[in-house]
The first five atom37 places (N, CA, C, CB, O) and aatype in JSON, in Angstrom:
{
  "aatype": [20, 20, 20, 20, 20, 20, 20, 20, 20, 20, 20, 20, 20, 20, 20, 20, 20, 20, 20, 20, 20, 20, 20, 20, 20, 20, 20, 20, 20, 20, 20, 20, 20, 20, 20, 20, 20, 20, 20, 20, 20, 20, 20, 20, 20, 20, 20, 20, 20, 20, 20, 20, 20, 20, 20, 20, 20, 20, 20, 20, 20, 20, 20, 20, 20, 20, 20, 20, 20, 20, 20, 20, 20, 20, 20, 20, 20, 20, 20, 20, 20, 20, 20, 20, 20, 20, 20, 20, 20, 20, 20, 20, 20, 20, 20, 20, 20, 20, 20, 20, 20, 20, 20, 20, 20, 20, 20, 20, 20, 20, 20, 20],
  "atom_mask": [
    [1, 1, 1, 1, 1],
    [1, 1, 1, 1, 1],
    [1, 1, 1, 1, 1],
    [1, 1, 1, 1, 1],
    [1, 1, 1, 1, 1],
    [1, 1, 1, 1, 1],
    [1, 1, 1, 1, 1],
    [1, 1, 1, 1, 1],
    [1, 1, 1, 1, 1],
    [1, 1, 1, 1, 1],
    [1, 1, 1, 1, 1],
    [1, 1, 1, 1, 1],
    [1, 1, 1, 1, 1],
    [1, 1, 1, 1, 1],
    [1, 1, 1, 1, 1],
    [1, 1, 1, 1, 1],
    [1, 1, 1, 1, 1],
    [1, 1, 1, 1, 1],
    [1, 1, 1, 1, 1],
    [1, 1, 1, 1, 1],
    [1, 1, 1, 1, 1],
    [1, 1, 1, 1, 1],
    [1, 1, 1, 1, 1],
    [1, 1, 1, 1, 1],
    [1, 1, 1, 1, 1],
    [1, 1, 1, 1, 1],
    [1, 1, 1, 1, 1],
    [1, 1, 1, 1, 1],
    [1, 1, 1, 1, 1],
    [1, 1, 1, 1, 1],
    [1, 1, 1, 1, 1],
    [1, 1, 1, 1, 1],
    [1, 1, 1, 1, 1],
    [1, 1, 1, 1, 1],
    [1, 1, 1, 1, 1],
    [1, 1, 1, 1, 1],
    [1, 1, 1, 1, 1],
    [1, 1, 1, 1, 1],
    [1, 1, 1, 1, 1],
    [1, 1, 1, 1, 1],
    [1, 1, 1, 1, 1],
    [1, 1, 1, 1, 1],
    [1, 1, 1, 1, 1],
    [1, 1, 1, 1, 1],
    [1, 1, 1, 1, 1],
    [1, 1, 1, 1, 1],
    [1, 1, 1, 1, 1],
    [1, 1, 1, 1, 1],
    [1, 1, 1, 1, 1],
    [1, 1, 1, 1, 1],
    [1, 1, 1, 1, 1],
    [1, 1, 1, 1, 1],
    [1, 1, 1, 1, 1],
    [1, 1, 1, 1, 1],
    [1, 1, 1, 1, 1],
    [1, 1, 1, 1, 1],
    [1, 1, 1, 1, 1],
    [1, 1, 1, 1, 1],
    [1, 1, 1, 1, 1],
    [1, 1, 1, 1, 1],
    [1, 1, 1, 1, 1],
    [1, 1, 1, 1, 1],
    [1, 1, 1, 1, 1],
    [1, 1, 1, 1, 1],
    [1, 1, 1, 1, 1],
    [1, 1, 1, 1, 1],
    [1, 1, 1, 1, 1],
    [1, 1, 1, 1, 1],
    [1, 1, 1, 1, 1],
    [1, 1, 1, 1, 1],
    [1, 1, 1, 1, 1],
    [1, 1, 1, 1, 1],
    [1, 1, 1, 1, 1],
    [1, 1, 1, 1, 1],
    [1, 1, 1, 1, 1],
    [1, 1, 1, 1, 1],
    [1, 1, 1, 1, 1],
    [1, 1, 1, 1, 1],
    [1, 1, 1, 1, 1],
    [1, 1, 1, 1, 1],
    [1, 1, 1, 1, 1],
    [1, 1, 1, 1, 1],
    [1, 1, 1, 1, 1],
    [1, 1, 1, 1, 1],
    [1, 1, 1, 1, 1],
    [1, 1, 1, 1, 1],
    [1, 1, 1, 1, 1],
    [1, 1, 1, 1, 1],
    [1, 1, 1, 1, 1],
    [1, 1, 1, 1, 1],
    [1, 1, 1, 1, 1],
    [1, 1, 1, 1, 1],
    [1, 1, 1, 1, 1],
    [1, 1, 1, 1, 1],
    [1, 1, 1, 1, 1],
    [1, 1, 1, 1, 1],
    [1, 1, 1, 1, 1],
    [1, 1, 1, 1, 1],
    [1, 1, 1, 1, 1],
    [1, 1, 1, 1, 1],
    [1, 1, 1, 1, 1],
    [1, 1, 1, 1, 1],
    [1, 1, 1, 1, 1],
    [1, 1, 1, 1, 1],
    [1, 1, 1, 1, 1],
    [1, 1, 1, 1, 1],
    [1, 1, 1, 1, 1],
    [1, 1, 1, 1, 1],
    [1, 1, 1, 1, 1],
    [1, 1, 1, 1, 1],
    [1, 1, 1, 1, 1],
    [1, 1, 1, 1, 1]
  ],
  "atom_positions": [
    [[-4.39, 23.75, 13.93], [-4.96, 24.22, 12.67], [-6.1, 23.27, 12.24], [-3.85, 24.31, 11.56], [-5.95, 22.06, 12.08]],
    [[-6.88, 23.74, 12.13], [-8.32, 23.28, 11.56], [-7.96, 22.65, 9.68], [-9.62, 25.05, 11.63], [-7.3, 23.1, 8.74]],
    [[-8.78, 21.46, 9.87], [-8.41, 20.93, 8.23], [-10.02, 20.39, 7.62], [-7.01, 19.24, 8.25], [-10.96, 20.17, 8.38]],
    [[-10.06, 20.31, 6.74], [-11.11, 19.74, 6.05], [-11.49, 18.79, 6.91], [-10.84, 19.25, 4.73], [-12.45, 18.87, 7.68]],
    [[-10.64, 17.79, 6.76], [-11.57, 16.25, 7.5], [-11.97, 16.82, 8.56], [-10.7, 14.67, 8.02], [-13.18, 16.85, 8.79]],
    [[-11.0, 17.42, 9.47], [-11.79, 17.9, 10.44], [-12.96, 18.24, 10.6], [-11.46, 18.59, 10.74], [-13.64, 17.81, 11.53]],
    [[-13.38, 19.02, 9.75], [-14.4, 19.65, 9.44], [-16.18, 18.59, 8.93], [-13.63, 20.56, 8.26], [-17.4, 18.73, 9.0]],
    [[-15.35, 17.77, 8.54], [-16.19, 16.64, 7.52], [-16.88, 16.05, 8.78], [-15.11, 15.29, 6.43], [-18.08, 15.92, 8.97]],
    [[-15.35, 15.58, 9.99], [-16.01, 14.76, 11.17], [-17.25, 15.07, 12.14], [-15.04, 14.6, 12.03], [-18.19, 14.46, 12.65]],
    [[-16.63, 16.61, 12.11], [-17.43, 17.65, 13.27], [-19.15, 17.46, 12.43], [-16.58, 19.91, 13.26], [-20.23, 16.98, 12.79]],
    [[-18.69, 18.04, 11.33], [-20.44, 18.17, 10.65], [-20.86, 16.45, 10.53], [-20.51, 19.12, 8.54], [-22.03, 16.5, 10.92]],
    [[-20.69, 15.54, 10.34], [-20.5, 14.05, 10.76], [-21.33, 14.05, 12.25], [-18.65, 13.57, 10.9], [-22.43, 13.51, 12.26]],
    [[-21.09, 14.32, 12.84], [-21.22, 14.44, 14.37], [-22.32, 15.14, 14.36], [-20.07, 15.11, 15.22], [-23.28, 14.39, 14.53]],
    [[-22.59, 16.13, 14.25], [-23.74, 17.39, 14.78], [-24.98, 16.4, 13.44], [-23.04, 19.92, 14.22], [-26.1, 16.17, 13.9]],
    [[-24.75, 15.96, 12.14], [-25.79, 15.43, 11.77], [-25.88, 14.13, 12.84], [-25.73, 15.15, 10.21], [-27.0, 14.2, 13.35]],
    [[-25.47, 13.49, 13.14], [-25.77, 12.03, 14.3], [-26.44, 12.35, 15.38], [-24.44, 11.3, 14.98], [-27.33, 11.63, 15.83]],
    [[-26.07, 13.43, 15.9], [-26.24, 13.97, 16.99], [-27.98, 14.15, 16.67], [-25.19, 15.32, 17.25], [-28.86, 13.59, 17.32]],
    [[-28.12, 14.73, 15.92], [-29.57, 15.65, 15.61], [-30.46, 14.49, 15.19], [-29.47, 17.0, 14.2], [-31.6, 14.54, 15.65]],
    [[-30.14, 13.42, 14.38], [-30.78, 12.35, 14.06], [-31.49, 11.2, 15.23], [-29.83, 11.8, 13.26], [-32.5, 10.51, 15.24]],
    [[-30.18, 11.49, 16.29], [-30.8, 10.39, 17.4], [-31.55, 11.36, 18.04], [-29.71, 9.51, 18.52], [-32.7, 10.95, 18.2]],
    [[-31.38, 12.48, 18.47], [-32.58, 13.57, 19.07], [-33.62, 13.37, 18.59], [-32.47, 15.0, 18.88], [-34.47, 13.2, 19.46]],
    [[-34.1, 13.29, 17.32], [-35.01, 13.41, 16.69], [-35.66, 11.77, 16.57], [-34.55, 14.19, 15.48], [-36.85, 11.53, 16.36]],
    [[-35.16, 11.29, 16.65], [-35.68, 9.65, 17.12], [-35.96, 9.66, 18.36], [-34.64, 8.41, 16.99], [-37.06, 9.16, 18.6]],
    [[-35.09, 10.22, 19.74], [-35.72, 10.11, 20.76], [-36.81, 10.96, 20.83], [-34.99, 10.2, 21.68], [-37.31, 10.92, 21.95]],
    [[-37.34, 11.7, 20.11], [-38.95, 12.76, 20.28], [-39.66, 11.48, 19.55], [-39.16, 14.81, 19.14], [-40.78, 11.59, 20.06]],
    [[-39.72, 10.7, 18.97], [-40.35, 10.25, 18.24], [-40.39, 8.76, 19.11], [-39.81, 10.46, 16.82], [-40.9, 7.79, 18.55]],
    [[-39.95, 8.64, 20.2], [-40.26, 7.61, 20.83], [-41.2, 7.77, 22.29], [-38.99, 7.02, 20.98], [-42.1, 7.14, 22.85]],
    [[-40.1, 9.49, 22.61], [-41.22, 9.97, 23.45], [-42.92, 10.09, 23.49], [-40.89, 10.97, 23.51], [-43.89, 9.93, 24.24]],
    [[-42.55, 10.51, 22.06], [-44.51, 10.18, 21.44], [-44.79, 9.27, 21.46], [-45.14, 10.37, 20.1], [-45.74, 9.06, 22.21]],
    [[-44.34, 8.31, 20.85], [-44.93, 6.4, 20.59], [-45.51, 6.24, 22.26], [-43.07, 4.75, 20.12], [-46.68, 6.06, 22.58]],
    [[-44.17, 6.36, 23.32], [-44.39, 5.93, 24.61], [-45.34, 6.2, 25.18], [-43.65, 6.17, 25.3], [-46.01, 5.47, 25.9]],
    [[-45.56, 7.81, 24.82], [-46.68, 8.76, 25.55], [-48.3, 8.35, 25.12], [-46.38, 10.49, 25.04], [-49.21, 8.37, 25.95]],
    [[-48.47, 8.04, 23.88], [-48.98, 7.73, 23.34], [-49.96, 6.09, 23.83], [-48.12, 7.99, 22.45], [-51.14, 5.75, 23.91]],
    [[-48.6, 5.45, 24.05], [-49.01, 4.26, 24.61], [-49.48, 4.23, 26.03], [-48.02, 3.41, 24.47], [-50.46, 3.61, 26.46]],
    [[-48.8, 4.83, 26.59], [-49.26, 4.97, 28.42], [-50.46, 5.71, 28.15], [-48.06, 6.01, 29.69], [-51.2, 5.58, 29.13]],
    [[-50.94, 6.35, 27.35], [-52.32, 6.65, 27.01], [-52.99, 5.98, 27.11], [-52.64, 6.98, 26.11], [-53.62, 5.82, 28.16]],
    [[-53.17, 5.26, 26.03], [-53.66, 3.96, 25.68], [-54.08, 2.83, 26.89], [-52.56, 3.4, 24.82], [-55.15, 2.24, 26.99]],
    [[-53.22, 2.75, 27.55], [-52.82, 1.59, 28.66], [-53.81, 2.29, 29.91], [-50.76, 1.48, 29.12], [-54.58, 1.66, 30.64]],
    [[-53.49, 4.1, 29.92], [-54.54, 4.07, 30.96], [-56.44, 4.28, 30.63], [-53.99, 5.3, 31.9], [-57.44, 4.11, 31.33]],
    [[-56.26, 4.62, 29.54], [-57.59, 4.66, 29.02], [-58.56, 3.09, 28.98], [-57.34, 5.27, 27.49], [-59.76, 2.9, 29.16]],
    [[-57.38, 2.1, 28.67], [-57.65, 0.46, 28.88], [-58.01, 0.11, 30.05], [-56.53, -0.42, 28.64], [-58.91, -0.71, 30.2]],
    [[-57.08, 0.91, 31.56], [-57.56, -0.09, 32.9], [-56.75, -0.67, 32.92], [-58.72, -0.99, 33.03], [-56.88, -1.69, 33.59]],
    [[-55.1, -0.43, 32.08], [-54.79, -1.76, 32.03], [-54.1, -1.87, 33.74], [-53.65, -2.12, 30.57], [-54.36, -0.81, 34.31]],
    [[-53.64, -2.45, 34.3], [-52.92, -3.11, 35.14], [-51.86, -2.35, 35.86], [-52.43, -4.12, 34.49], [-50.72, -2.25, 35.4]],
    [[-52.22, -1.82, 36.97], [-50.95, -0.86, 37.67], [-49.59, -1.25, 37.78], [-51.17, -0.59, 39.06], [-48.8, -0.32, 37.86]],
    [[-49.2, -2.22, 37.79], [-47.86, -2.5, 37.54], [-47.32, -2.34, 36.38], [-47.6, -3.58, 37.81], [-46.3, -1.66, 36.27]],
    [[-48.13, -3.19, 34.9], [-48.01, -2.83, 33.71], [-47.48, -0.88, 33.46], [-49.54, -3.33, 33.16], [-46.39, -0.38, 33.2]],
    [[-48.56, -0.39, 33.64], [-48.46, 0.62, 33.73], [-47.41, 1.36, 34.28], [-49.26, 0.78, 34.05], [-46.84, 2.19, 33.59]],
    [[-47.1, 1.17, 35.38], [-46.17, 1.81, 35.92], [-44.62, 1.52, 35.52], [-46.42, 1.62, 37.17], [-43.63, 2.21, 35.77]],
    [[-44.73, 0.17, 34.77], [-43.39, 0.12, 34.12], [-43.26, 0.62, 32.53], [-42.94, -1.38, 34.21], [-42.2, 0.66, 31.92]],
    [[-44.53, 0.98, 31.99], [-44.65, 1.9, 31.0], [-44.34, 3.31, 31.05], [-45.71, 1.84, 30.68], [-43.69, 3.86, 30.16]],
    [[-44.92, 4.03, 32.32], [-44.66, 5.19, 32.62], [-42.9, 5.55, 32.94], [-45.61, 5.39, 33.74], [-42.37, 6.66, 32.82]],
    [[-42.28, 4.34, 33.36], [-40.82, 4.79, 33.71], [-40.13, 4.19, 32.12], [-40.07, 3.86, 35.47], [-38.98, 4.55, 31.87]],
    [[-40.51, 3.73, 31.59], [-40.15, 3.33, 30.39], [-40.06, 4.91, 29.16], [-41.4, 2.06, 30.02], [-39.3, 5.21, 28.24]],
    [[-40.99, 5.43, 29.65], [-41.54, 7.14, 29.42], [-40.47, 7.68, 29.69], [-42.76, 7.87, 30.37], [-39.56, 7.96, 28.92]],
    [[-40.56, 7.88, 31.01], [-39.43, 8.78, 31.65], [-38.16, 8.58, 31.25], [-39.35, 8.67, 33.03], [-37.5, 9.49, 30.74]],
    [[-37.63, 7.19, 31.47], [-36.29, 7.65, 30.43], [-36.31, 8.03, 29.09], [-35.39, 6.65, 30.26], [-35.81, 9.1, 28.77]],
    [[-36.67, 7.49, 28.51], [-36.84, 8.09, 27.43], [-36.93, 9.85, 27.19], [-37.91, 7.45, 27.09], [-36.28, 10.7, 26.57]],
    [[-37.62, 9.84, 27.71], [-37.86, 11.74, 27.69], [-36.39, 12.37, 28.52], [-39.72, 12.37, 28.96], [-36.14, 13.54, 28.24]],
    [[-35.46, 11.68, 29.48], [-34.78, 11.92, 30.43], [-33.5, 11.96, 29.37], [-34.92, 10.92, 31.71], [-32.49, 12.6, 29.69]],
    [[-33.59, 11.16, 27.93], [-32.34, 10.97, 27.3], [-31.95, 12.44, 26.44], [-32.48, 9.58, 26.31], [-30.83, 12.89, 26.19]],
    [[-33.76, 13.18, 25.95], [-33.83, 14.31, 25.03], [-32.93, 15.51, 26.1], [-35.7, 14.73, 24.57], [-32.35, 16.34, 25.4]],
    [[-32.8, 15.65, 27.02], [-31.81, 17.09, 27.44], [-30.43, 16.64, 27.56], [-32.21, 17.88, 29.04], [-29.51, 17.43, 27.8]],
    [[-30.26, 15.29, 27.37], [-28.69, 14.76, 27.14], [-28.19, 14.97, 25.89], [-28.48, 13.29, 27.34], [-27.09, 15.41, 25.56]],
    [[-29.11, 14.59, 25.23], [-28.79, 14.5, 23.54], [-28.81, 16.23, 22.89], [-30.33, 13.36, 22.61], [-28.01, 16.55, 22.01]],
    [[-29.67, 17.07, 23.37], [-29.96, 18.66, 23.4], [-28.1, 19.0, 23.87], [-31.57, 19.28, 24.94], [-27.33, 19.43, 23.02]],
    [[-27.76, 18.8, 24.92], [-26.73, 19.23, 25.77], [-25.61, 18.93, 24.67], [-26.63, 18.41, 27.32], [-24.79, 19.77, 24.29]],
    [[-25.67, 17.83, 24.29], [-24.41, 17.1, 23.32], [-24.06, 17.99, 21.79], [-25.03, 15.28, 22.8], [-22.92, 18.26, 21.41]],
    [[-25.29, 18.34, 21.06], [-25.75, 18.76, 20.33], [-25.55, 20.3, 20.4], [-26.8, 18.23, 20.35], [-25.54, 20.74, 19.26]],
    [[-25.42, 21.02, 21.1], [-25.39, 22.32, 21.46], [-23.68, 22.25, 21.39], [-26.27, 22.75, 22.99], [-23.08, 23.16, 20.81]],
    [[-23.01, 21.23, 21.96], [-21.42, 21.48, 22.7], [-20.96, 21.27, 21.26], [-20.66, 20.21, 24.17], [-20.07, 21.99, 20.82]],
    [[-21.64, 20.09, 20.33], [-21.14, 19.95, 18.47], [-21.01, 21.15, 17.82], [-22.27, 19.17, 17.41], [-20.1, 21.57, 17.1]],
    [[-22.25, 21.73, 18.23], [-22.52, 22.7, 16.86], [-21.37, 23.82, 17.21], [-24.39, 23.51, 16.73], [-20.47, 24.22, 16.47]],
    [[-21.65, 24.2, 18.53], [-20.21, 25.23, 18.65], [-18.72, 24.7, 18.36], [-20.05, 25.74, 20.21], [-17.87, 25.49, 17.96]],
    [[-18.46, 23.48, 18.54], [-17.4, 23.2, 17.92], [-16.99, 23.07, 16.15], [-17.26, 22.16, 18.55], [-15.98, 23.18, 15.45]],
    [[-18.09, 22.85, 16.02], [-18.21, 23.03, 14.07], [-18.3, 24.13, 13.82], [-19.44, 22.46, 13.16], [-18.14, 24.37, 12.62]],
    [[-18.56, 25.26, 14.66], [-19.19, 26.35, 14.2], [-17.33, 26.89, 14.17], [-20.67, 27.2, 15.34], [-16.74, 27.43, 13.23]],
    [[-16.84, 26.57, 15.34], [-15.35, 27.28, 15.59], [-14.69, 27.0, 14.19], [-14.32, 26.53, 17.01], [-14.29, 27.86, 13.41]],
    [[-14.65, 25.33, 13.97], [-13.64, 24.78, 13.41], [-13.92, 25.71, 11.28], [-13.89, 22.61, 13.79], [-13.29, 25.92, 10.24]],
    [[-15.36, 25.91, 11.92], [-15.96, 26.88, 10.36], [-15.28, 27.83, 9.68], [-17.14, 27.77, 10.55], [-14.71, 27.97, 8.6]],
    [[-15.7, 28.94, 11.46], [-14.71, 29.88, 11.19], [-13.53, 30.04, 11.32], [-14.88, 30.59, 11.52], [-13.03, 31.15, 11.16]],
    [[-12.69, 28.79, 11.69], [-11.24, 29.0, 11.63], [-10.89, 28.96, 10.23], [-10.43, 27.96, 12.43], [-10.2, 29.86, 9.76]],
    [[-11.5, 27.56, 9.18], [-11.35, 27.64, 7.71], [-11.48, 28.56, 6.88], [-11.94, 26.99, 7.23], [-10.63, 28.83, 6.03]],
    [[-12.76, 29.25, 7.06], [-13.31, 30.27, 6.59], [-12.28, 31.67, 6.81], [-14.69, 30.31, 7.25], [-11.95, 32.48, 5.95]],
    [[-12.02, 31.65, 7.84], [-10.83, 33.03, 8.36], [-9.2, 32.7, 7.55], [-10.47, 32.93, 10.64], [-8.33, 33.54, 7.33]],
    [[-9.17, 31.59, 7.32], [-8.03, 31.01, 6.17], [-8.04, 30.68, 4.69], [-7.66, 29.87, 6.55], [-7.37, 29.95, 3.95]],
    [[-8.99, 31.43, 4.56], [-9.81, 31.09, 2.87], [-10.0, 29.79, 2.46], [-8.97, 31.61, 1.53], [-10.73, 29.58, 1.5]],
    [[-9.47, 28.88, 3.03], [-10.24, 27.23, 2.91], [-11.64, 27.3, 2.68], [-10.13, 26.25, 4.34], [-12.39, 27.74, 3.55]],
    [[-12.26, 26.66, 0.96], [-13.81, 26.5, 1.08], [-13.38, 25.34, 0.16], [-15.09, 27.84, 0.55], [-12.41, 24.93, -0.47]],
    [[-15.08, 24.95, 0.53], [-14.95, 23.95, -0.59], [-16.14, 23.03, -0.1], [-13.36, 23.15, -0.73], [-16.88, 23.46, 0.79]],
    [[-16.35, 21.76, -0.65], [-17.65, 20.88, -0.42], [-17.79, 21.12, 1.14], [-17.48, 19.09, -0.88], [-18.64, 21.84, 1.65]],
    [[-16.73, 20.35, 1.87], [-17.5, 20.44, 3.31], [-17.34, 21.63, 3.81], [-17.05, 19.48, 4.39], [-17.51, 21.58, 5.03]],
    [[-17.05, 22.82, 3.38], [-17.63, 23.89, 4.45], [-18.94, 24.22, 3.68], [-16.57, 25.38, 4.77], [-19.46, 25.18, 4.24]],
    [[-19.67, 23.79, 2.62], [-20.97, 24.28, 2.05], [-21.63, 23.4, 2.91], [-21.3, 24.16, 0.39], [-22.51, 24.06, 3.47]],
    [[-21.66, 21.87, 3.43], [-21.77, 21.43, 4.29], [-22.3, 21.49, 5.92], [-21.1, 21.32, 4.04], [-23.32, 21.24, 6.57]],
    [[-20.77, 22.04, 6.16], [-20.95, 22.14, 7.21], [-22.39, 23.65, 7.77], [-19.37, 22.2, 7.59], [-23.31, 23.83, 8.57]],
    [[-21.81, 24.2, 6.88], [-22.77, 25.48, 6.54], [-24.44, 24.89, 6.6], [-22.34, 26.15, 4.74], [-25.13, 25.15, 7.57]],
    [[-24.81, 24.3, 5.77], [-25.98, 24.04, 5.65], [-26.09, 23.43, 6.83], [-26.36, 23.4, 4.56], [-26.91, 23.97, 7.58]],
    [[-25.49, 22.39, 7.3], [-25.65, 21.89, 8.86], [-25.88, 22.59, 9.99], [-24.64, 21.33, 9.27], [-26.65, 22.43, 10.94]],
    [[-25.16, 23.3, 9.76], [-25.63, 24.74, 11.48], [-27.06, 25.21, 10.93], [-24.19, 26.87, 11.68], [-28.02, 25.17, 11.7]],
    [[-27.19, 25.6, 9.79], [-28.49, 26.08, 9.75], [-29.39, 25.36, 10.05], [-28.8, 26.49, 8.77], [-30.22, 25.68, 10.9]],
    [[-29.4, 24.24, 9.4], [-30.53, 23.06, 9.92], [-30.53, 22.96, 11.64], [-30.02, 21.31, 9.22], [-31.69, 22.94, 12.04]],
    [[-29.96, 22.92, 12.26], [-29.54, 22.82, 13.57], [-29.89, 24.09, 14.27], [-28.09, 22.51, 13.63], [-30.27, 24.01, 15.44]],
    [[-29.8, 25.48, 13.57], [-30.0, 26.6, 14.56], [-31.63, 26.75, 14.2], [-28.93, 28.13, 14.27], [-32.34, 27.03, 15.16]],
    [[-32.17, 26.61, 13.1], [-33.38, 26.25, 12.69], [-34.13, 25.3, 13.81], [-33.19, 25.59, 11.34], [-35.08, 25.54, 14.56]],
    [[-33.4, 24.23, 13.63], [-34.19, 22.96, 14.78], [-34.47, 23.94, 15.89], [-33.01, 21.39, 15.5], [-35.59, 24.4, 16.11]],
    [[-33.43, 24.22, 16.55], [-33.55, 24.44, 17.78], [-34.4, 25.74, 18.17], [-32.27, 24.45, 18.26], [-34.86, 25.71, 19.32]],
    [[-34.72, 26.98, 17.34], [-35.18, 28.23, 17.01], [-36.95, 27.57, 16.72], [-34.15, 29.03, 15.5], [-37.85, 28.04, 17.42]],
    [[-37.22, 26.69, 15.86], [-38.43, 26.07, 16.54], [-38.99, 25.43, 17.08], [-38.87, 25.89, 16.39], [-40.19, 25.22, 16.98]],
    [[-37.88, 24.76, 18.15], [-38.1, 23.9, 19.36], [-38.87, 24.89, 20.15], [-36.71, 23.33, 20.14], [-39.95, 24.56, 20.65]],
    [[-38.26, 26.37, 20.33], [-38.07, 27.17, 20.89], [-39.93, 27.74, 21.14], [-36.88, 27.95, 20.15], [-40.39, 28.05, 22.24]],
    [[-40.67, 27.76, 19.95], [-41.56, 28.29, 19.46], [-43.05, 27.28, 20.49], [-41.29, 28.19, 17.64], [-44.23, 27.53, 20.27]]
  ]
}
């Protein structure tokens, strides 16, 4: 049986989840940004090339964190409608509610 906290943890989770995603795009840019920079400079092929793999993970972490994020939201989404199908409401299912949206939103203009 599905319970509030439960509920509190899951939406807990899918916001963490979405926060470090959204930091790793934002490093992907910085990085990308910089290996720009570095080749527009001349700088130094080794330099460089440990910038460019410095890149790559980074960008390599966003379909891990996507993957993780996708497996949350369906589990919040279950644990939703199990409350919801038991007349349980209250702060965290307005919550959790607003959370999937933000999240099916994200991902609906990732999409775009």
């Amino acid at each position: 049986m599905a319970s509030m906290r439960n509920l509190k943890i899951k939406t807990g989770t899918c916001k963490r989840i979405l926060k470090e995603l959204h930091s790793y795009e934002k490093e992907v840019e910085r990085e990308a940004k910089k290996t720009a920079d570095m080749k527009e400079r001349g700088a130094d092929p080794y330099d460089l090339k440990q910038q460019e793999n410095v890149l790559a993970e980074s960008r390599m972490m966003i379909p891990d964190c996507r993957k993780r994020l996708v497996g949350a939201l369906e589990d919040l989404k279950a644990t939703l409608e199990e409350l919801k199908d038991s007349n349980e409401q209250g702060a965290e299912t307005y919550e959790a509610d607003k959370t999937v949206e933000e999240i099916e939103v994200f991902f609906h203009n990732d999409e775009d």
